[in-house]
Each structure stands twice: as C-alpha cells, then as structure tokens.
N, C-alpha and C positions, 0 to 999 in steps of 0.2 A: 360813877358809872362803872358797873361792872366789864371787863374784858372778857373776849373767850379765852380759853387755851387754842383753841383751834381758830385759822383765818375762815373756817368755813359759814355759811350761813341757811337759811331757809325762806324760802317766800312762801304765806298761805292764804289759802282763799274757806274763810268760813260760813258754810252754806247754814245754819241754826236752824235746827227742829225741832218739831213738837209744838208748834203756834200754826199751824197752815203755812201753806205755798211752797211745802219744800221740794215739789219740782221744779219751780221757777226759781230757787236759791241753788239747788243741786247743777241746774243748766247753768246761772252767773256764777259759780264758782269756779267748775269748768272750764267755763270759756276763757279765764285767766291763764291759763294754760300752769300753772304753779297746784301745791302740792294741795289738795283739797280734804278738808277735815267736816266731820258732821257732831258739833258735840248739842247735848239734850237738853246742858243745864249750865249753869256759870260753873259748876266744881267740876264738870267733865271740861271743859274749856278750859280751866286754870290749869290741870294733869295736860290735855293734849302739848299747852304751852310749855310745860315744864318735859314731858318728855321731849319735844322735837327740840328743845334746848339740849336735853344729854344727847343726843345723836346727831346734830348740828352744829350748834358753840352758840349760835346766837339766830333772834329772828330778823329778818332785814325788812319785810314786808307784810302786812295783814290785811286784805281786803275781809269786809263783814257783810255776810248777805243777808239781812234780819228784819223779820216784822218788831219797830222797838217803840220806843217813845220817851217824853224829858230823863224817865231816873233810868234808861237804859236797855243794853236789848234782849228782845224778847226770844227766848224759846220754849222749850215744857213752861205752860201757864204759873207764875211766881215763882221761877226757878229759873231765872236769869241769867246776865250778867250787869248789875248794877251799881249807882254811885252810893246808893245809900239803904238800909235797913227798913224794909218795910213789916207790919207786922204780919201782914196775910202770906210773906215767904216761907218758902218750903227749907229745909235743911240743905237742898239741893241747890240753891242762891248761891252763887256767888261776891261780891263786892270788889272794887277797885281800891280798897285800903289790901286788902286780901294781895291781890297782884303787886302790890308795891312793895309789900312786906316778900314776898317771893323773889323780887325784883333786887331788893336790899340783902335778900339770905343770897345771891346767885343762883337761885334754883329755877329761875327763866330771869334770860337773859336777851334782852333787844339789841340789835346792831345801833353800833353812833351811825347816826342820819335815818334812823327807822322810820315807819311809819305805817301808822294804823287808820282805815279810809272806812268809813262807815255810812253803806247803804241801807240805812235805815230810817225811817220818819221821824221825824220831832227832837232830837236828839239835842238841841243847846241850849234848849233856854235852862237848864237848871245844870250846867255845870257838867255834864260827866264828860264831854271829848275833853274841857277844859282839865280835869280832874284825871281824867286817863294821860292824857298826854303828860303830863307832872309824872306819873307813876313809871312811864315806860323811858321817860326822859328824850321824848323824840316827839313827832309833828302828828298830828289827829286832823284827817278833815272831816268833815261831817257837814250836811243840810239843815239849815235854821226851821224849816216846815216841812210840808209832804216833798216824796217826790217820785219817779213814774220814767219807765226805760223807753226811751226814744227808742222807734217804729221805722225801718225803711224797708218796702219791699216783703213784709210779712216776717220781720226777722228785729229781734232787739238790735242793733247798732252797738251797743258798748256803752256809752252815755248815759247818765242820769238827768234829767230833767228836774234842778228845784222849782217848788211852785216862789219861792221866795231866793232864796242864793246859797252858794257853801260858804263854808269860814274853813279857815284853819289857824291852828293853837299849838304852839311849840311850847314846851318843857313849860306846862303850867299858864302860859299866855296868850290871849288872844294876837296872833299877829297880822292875818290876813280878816279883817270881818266882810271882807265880799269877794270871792272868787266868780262872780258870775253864776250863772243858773245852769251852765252844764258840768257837767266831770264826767269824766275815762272813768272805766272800771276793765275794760281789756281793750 
C-alpha cells in the first residue's frame, strides 16, 4: 500500500451524472457535509481521484450517490465506472483494473482504513464492491438488491433502506455478508 508524503487526507461524496436523478444525488452528496464531486463518466471519476490525491496525499472516504447495477455504476449511459469490459461502452468507461493500476503507479492513493460506501442498486452479485475493495486495499459496503432513503417528516433521514441487506468486503473479501438493511450515508 502506497503512503502519502503528506498526513493529509480527503473525504468525498460522489453525486454521478448523466443517468437521471441528479438532483437527488447532488442533495445526498451534500448532505455528507465532505467535499462533493460530479464526474460524467468512469475516466472523469478516475482524474477527479487522482487529482484530489496530488492535493490531499491520500482518500480517506468515498460515499457514491448512483443509479448502478451488477457490473457497476451508472453515469453518462455506458460510460461508467465498471468491473468489467462491455462491448456497447463508450471510450469514456472506466474499469476497476484501470484504478488499481493507478493505485499501484501512486497516482491515487487511498488512506489505510479507507473506505468506499456505495449507494447504488444491485451492486454484488457479480463481484465489483468485491473487486473494488481489492483495488483500493480497504473496505466497500454496498446493498445485495434495491434500495430507497428512508422518509421522516417529508425529509430523507440519512439511511438507506436495502430491500434485501448490505455486505461489506475488505481487501478483496467478503467479511461482513449481512449488515442489516439499513446504512448511514450522513
């Protein structure tokens, strides 16, 4: 695992555009009260990570606000951030081999004890929190099915609602496979 030079670090909240709802991702990013990024595609995502690396030292937290599904999540229509090569992607695709190799050069660098929270739908049965978390060398939670912001008062709460449970995957493994069906997001 790479170190920073610097003890500094960064928390971010990424709101994904270009799929619908980016008012409702733009407001949960927000509400994290941490530094809020809008990228369009996986290669703008992979640059944001690597810039707020040179100006930080390292990432310590990543909340994801996305419409996604099993090979991962969604922003501009096939122009993702993905586990794997589809053929209908755009040049603007990203992949999680891609971040690892970034990972490995030091050109984004995760804090030890990081961790990347992913609200977005469908997201484990084929591997990519499992897969991501390997790459960043730190912990991915993410929801096994849908899931949908708990309501109090006319107002989101903070909370995710899974219709099924969260998991979480440290460095490559599943280690928690039932967190229960709610999770913080602020």
């Amino acid at each position: 695992m790479h170190h920073s030079r610097r003890a500094s670090f960064v928390d971010l909240a990424v709101s994904a555009q270009g799929y619908g709802d980016e008012p409702a991702f733009d407001h949960r990013a927000a509400m994290t009260r941490t530094t809020v990024v809008k990228p369009h595609n996986g290669k703008e995502l992979l640059a944001i990570l690597a810039t707020y690396t040179g100006t930080h030292g390292s990432i310590r937290n990543v909340r994801i606000f996305s419409h996604a599904y099993p090979r991962g999540v969604i922003m501009t229509n096939m122009s993702g951030f993905y586990h794997t090569p589809d053929p209908a992607d755009t040049a603007l695709a990203a992949y999680i081999a891609e971040l690892a190799q970034a990972v490995a050069d030091g050109k984004i660098v995760f804090a030890p004890n990081c961790a990347v929270h992913l609200f977005g739908c469908n997201l484990t049965s084929k591997g990519f929190p499992l897969k991501l978390s390997a790459a960043i060398g730190g912990t991915v939670i993410a929801p096994t099915a849908g899931i949908y912001p708990e309501i109090a008062g006319d107002r989101e709460t903070g909370v995710f609602i899974a219709v099924t449970r969260w998991q979480q995957f440290e460095k490559g493994r599943l280690t928690v496979p039932n967190l229960g069906q709610r999770w913080r997001a602020w």
